[in-house]
C-alpha positions in Angstrom: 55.9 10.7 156.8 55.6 11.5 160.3 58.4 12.1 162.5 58.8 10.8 166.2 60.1 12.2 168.9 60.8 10.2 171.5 63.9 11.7 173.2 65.8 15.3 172.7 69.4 15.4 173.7 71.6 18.1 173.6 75.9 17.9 172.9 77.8 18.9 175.9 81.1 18.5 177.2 81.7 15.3 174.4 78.7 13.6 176.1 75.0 13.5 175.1 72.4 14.7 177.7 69.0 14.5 177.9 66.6 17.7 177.5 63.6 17.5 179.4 62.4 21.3 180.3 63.1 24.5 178.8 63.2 28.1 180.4 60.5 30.2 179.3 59.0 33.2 180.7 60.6 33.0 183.9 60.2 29.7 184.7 61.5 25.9 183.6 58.6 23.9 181.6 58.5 20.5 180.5 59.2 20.5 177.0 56.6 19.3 174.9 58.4 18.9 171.4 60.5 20.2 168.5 59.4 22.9 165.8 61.6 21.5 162.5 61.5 22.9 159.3 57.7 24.9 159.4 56.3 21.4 160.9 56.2 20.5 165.2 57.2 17.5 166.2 55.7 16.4 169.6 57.9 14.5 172.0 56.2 11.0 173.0 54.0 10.3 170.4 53.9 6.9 169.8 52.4 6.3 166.2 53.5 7.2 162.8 51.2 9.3 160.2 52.6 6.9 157.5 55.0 4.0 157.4 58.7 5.1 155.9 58.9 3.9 152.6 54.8 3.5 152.1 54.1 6.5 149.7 54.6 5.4 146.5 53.5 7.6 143.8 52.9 5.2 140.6 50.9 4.4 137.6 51.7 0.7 137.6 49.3 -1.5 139.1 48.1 -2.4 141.7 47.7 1.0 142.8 44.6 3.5 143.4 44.1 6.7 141.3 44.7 9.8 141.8 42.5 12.0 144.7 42.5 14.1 147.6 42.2 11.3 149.4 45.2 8.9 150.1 45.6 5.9 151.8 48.5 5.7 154.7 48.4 2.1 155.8 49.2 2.5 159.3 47.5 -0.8 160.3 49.0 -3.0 157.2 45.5 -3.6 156.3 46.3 -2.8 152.3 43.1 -2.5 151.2 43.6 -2.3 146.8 41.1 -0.8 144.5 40.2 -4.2 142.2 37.1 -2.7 141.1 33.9 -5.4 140.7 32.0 -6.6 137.8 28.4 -5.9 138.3 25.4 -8.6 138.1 25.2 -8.3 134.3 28.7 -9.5 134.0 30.0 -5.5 133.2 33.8 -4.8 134.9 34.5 -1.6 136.3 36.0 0.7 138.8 39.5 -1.0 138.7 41.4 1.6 140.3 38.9 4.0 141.5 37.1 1.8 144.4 37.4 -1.5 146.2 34.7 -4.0 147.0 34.4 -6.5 149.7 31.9 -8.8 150.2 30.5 -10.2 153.5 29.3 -13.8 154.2 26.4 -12.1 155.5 22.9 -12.5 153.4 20.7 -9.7 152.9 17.8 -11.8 151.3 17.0 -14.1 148.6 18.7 -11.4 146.1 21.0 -9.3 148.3 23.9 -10.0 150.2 26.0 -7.3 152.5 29.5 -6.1 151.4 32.1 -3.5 152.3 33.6 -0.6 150.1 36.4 2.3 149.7 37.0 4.7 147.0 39.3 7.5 145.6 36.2 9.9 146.0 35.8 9.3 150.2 37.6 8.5 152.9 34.9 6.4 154.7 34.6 2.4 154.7 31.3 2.4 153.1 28.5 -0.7 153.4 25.9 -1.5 151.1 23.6 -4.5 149.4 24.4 -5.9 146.6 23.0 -8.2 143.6 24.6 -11.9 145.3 25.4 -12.5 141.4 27.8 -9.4 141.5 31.7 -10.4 141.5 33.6 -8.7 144.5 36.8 -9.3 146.4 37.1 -11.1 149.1 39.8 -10.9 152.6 39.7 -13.1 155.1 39.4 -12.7 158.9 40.4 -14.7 162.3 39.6 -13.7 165.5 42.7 -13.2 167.8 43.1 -14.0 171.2 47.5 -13.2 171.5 49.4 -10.3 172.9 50.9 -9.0 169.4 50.5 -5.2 169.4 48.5 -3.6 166.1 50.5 -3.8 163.0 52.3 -7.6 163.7 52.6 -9.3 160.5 52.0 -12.8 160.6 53.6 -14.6 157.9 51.9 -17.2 155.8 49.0 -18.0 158.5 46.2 -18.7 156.0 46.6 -21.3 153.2 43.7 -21.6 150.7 42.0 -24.4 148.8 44.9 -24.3 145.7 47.9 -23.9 148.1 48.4 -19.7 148.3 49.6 -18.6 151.3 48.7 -15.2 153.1 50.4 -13.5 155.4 47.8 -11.7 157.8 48.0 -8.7 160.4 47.0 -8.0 163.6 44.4 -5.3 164.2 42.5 -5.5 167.4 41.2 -8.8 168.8 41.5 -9.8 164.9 43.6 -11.1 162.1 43.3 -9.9 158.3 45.1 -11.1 155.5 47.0 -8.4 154.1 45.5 -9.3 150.2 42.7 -10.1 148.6 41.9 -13.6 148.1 43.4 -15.1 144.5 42.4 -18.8 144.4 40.2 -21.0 142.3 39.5 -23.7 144.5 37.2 -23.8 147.2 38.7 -24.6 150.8 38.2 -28.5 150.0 39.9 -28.4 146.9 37.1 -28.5 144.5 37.4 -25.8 141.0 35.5 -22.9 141.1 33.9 -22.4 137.5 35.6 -19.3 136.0 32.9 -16.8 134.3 33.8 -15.2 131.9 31.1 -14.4 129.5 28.9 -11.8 130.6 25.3 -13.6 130.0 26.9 -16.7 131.7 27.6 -14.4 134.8 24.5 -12.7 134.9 22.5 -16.5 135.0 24.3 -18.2 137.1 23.3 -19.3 141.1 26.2 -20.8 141.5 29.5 -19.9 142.6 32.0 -18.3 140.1 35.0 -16.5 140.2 37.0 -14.1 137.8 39.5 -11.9 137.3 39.0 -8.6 136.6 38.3 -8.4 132.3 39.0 -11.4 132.3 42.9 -10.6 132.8 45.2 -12.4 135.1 48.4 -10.5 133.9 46.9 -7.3 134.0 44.9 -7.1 137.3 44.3 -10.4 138.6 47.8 -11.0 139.7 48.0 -7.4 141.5 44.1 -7.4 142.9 43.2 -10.6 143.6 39.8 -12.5 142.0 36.3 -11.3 141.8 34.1 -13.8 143.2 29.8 -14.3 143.2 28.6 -14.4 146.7 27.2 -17.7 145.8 31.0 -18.6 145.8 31.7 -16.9 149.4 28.4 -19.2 150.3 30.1 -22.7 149.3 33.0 -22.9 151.2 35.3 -20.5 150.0 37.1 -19.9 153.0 37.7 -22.2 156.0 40.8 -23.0 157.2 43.4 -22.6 160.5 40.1 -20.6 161.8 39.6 -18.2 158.7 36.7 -17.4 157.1 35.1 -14.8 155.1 34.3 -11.8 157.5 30.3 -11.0 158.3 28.9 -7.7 158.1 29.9 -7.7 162.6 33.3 -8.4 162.1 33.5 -5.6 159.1 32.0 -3.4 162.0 34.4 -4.9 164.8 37.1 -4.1 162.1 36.2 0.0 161.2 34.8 -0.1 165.3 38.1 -0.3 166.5 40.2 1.7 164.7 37.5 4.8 165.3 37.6 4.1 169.0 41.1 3.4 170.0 42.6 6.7 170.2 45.6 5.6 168.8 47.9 8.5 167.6 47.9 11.7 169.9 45.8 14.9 167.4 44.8 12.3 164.7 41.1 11.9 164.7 39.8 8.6 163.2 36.2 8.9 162.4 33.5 7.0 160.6 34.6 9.1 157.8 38.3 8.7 157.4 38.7 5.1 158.6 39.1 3.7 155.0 42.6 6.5 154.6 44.1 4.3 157.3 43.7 1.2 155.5 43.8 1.6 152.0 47.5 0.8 150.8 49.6 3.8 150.2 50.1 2.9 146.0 48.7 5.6 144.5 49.1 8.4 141.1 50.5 11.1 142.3 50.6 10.2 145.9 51.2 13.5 147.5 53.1 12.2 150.1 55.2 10.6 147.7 
């Protein structure tokens, strides 16, 4: 957790006054921070390193394993590691990565999607098999005055009736979990698959949860869907939808370029720390 410093005052005369130079070498200088316990503290920064309260060192789900590399949340973004079942119906990676698809289409195969894992700090793009089961958030563009971080509650409602609260980042809105229903946006049941040669046939849309176990990981991650699924009408409501490939980039774009915390460099390849939720083993901020 990071500490700001906004104001230092000093106890004189039963009255609390505001410092705002020091005397060094010969002179008066503004002051520019505090040095407290081994760590400096600068006086006006106006972000926090981590939300209080957002380490939480746990192995109870949802959470992502242990690594060097640890999520810190600062944009409420909550990106969970529910792992993906590939196009041959095999689960996998619960835990280690999170897996995103776009409504974007690569080809007749391939479709676009989004990643992060334990093992990098990036937000990671790639093609994929459209019969592979990802997770899915859901984006709005976002035309208010709400500074970065505004929570929004319940502003998406999906095809069964789950609300979602969403946050601002940008000139966007994300919903702060991954999608969970079984209905398409008009109300109609998506087929769950859950045997693996079913999966691996289908050209139609599907969803899942993660081996086939709501209680253990579907209720914490969210369901895998097919992007033939994300195709038909998953999302579309109160200006929602599934995100393209641009707004992914608009999304990752943003935070790189916004200079938003004085000495914390946000770069193509730690973007995905500041998103991915702050659950994890061992958390060593915890």
């Amino acid at each position: 957790m990071s500490t700001i410093v906004k104001n230092i005052h000093i106890f004189k005369d039963g009255a609390w006054h505001p410092i705002k130079k020091v005397f060094k070498d010969s002179s008066w200088r503004t002051m520019k921070g505090i040095f407290y316990e081994g760590v400096w503290y600068e006086i006006g920064v106006s972000c926090v390193v981590m939300p209080d309260g957002c380490a939480i060192a746990t192995n109870e789900h949802p959470r992502w394993n242990e690594s060097i590399y640890y999520g810190t949340n600062n944009f409420k973004f909550n990106a969970l590691p529910g792992g993906d079942r590939n196009f041959i119906g095999n689960f996998g990676n619960v835990g280690n990565s999170g897996r995103w698809w776009s409504s974007t289409e690569n080809d007749a195969i391939f479709a676009l999607s989004r990643g992060m894992n334990i093992g990098y700090g990036d937000v990671g793009s790639g093609s994929d098999y459209k019969k592979a089961g990802f997770s899915v958030r859901c984006v709005k563009d976002y035309t208010g005055s709400q500074p970065n971080g505004t929570i929004l509650s319940n502003d998406y409602t999906d095809g069964e009736g789950n609300t979602y609260d969403a946050v601002v980042i940008g000139e966007q809105l994300w919903t702060v979990k991954n999608l969970h229903t079984t209905k398409y946006q008009n109300g109609t049941n998506i087929p769950n698959g859950t045997d693996n040669t079913d999966w691996y046939t289908l050209t139609t849309g599907a969803y899942c949860w993660y081996n086939n176990d709501y209680t253990t990981y579907g209720q914490h991650y969210g369901a895998l869907y097919n992007w033939y699924a994300v195709d038909n009408g998953l999302v579309n409501n109160n200006g929602y939808r599934v995100p393209s490939d641009s707004d992914w980039t608009q999304l990752t774009d943003y935070l790189i370029g916004i200079n938003w915390c004085n000495d914390i460099v946000v770069a193509s390849y730690n973007v995905g720390q500041y998103l991915k939720s702050c659950r994890q083993v061992n958390h060593p901020l915890a």
